[in-house]
N, CA, C and O of each residue as an XYZ file, in Angstrom:
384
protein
N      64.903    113.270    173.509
C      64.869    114.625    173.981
C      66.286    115.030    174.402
O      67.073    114.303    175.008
N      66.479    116.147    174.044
C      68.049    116.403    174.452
C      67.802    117.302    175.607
O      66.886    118.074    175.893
N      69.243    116.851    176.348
C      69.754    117.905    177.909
C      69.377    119.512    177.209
O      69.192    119.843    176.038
N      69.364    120.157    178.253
C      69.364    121.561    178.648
C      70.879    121.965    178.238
O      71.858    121.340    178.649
N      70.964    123.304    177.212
C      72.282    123.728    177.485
C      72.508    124.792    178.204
O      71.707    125.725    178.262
N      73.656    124.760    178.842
C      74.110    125.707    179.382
C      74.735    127.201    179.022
O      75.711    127.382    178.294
N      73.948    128.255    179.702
C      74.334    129.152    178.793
C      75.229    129.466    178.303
O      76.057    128.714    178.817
N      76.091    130.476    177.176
C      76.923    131.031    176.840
C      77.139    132.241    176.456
O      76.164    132.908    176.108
N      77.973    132.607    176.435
C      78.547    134.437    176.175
C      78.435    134.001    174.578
O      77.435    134.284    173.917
N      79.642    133.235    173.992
C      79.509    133.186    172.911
C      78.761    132.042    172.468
O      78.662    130.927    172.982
N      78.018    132.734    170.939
C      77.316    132.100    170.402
C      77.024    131.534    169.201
O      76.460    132.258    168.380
N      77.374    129.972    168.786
C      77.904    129.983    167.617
C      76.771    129.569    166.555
O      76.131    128.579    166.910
N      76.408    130.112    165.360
C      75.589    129.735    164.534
C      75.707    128.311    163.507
O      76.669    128.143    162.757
N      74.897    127.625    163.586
C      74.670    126.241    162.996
C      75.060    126.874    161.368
O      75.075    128.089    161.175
N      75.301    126.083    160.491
C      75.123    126.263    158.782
C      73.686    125.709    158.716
O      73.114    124.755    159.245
N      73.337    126.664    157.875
C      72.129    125.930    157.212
C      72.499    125.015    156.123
O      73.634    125.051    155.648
N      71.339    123.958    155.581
C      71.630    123.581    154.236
C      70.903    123.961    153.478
O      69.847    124.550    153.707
N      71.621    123.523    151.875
C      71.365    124.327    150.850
C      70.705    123.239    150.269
O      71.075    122.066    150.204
N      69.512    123.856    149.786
C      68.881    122.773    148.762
C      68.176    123.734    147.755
O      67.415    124.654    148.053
N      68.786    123.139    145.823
C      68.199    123.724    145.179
C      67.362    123.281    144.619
O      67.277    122.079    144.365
N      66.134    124.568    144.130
C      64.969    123.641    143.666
C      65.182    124.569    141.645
O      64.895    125.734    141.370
N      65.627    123.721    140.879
C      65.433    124.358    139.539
C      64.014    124.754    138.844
O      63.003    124.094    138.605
N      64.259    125.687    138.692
C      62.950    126.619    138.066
C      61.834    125.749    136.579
O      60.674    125.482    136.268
N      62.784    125.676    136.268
C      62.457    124.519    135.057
C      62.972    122.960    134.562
O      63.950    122.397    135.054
N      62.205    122.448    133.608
C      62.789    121.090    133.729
C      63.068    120.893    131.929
O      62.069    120.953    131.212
N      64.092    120.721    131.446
C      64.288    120.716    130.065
C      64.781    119.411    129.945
O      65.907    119.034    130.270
N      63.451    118.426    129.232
C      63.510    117.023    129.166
C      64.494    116.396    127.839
O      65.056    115.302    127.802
N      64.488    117.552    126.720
C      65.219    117.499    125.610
C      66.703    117.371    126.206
O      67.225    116.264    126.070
N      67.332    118.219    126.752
C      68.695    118.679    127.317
C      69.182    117.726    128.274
O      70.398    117.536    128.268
N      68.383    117.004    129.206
C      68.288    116.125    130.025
C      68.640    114.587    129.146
O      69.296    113.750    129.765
N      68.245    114.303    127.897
C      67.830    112.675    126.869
C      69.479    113.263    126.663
O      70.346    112.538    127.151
N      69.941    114.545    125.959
C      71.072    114.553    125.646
C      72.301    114.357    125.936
O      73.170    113.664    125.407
N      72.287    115.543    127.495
C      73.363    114.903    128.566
C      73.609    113.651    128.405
O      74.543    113.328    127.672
N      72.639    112.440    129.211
C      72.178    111.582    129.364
C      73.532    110.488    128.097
O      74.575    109.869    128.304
N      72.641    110.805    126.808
C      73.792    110.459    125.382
C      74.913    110.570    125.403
O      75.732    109.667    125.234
N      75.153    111.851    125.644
C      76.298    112.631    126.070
C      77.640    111.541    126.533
O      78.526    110.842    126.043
N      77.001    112.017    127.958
C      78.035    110.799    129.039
C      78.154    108.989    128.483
O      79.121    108.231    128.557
N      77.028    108.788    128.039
C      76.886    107.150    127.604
C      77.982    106.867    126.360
O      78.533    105.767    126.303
N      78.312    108.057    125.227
C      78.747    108.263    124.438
C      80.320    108.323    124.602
O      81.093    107.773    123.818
N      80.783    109.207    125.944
C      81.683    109.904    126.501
C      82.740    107.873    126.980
O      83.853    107.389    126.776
N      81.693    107.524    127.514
C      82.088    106.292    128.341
C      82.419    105.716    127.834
O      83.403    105.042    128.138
N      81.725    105.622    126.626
C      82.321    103.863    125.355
C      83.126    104.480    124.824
O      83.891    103.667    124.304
N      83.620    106.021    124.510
C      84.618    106.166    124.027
C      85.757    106.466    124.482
O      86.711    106.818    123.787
N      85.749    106.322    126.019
C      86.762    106.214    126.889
C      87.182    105.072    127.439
O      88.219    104.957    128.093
N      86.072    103.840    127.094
C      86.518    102.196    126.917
C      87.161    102.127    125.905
O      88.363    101.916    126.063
N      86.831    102.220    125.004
C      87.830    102.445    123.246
C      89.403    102.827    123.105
O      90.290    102.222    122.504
N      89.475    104.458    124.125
C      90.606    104.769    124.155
C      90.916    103.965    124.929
O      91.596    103.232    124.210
N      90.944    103.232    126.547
C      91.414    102.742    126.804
C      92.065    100.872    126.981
O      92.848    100.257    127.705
N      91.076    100.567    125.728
C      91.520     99.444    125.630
C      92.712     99.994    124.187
O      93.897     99.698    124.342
N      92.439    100.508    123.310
C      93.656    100.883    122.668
C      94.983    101.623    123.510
O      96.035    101.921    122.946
N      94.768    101.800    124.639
C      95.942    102.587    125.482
C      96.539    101.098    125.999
O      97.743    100.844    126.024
N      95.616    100.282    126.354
C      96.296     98.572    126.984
C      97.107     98.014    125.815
O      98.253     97.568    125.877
N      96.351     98.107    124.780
C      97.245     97.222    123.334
C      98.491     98.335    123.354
O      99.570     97.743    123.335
N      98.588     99.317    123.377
C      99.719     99.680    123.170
C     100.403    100.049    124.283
O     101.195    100.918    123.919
N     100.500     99.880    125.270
C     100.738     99.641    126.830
C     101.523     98.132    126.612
O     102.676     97.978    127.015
N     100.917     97.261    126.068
C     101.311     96.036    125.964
C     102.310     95.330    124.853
O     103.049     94.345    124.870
N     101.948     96.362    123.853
C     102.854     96.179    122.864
C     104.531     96.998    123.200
O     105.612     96.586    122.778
N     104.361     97.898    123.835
C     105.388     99.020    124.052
C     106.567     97.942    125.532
O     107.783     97.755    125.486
N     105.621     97.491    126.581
C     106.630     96.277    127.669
C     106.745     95.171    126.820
O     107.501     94.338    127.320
N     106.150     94.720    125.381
C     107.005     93.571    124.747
C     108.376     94.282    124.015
O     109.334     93.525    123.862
N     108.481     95.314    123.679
C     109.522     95.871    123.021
C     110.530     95.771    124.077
O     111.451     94.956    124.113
N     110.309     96.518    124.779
C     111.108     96.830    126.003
C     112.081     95.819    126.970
O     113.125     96.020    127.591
N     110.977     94.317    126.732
C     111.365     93.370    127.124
C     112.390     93.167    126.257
O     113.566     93.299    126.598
N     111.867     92.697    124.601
C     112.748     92.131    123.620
C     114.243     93.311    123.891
O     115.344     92.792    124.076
N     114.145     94.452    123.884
C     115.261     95.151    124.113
C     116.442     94.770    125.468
O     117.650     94.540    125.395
N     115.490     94.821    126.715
C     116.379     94.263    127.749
C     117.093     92.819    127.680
O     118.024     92.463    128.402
N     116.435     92.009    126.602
C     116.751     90.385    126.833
C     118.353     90.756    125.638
O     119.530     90.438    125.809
N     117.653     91.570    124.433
C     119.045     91.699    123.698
C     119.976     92.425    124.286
O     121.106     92.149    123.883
N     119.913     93.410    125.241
C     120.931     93.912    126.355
C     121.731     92.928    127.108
O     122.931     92.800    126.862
N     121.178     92.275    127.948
C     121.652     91.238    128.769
C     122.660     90.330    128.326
O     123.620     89.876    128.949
N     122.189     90.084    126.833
C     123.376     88.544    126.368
C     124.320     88.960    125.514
O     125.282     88.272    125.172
N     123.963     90.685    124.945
C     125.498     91.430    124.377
C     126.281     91.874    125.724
O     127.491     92.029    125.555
N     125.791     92.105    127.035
C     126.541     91.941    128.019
C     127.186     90.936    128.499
O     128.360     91.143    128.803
N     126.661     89.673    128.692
C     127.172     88.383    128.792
C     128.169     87.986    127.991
O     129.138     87.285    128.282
N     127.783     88.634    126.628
C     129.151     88.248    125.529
C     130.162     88.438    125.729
O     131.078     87.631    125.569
N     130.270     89.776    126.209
C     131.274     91.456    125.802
C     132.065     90.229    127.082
O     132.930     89.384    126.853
N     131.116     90.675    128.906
C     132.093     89.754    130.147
C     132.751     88.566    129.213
O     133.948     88.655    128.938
N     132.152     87.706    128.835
C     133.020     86.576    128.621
C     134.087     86.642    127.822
O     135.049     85.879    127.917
N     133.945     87.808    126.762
C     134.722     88.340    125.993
C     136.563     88.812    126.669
O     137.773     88.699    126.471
N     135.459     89.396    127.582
C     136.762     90.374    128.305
C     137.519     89.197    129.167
O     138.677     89.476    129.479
N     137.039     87.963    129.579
C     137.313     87.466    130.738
C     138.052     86.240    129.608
O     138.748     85.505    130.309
N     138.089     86.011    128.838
C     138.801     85.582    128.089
C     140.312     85.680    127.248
O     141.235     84.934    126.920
N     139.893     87.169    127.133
C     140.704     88.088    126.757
C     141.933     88.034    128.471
O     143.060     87.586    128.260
N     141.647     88.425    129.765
C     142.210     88.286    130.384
C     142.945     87.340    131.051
O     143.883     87.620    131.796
N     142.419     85.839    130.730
C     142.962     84.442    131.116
C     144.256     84.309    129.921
O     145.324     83.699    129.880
N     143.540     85.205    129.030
C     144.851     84.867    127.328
C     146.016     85.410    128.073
O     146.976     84.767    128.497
N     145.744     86.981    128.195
C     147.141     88.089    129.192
C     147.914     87.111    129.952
O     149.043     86.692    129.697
N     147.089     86.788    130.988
C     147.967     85.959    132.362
C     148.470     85.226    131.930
O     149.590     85.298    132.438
N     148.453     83.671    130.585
C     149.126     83.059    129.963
C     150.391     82.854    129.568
O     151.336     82.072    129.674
N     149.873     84.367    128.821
C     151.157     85.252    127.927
C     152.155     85.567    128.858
O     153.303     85.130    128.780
N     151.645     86.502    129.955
C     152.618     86.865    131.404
C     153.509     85.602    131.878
O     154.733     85.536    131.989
N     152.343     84.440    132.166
C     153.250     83.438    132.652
C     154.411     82.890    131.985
O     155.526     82.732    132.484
N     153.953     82.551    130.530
C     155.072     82.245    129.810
C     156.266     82.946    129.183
O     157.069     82.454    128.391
N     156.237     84.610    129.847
C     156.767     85.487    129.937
C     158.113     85.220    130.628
O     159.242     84.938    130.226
N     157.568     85.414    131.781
C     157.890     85.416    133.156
C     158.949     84.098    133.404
O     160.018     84.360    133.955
N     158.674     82.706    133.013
C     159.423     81.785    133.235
C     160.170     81.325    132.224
O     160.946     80.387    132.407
């Protein structure tokens, strides 16, 4: 049992709820939906296992690309750092 309320000047109205009741029932339209969505689903498993294979195929590229990045970088440094031990050589035997 609930307390007594106390009066008020203002007075605020509750929401009602809404409940609908449909006039008719269309059992045909209902089997279809039904297809519909079941249809909708496996072919949105479909797309998305073909979105993973190529999700997966696209970070092996990407990989193979970064790994051939990395060791034409490694080259080029050792390249250059080679190239610069030659200079200082040359300088030294310049120089004395």
């Amino acid at each position: 049992m609930k307390p007594p309320r106390l009066p008020t000047v203002f007075k605020q109205n509750r929401p009602t709820g809404f409940q609908f009741r449909p006039r008719y029932y269309d059992e045909r339209k209902e089997r279809l939906d039904k297809l519909r969505k079941q249809y909708q689903k496996e072919a949105e498993i479909r797309q998305e296992n073909g979105y993973v294979e190529r999700k997966m195929r696209r970070e092996r590229l990407e990989g193979m690309f970064a790994n051939r990045r990395r060791s034409e970088v490694k080259h080029s440094n050792r390249t250059l750092l080679l190239i610069i031990i030659l200079l200082l050589f040359i300088s030294y035997y310049l120089i004395t």
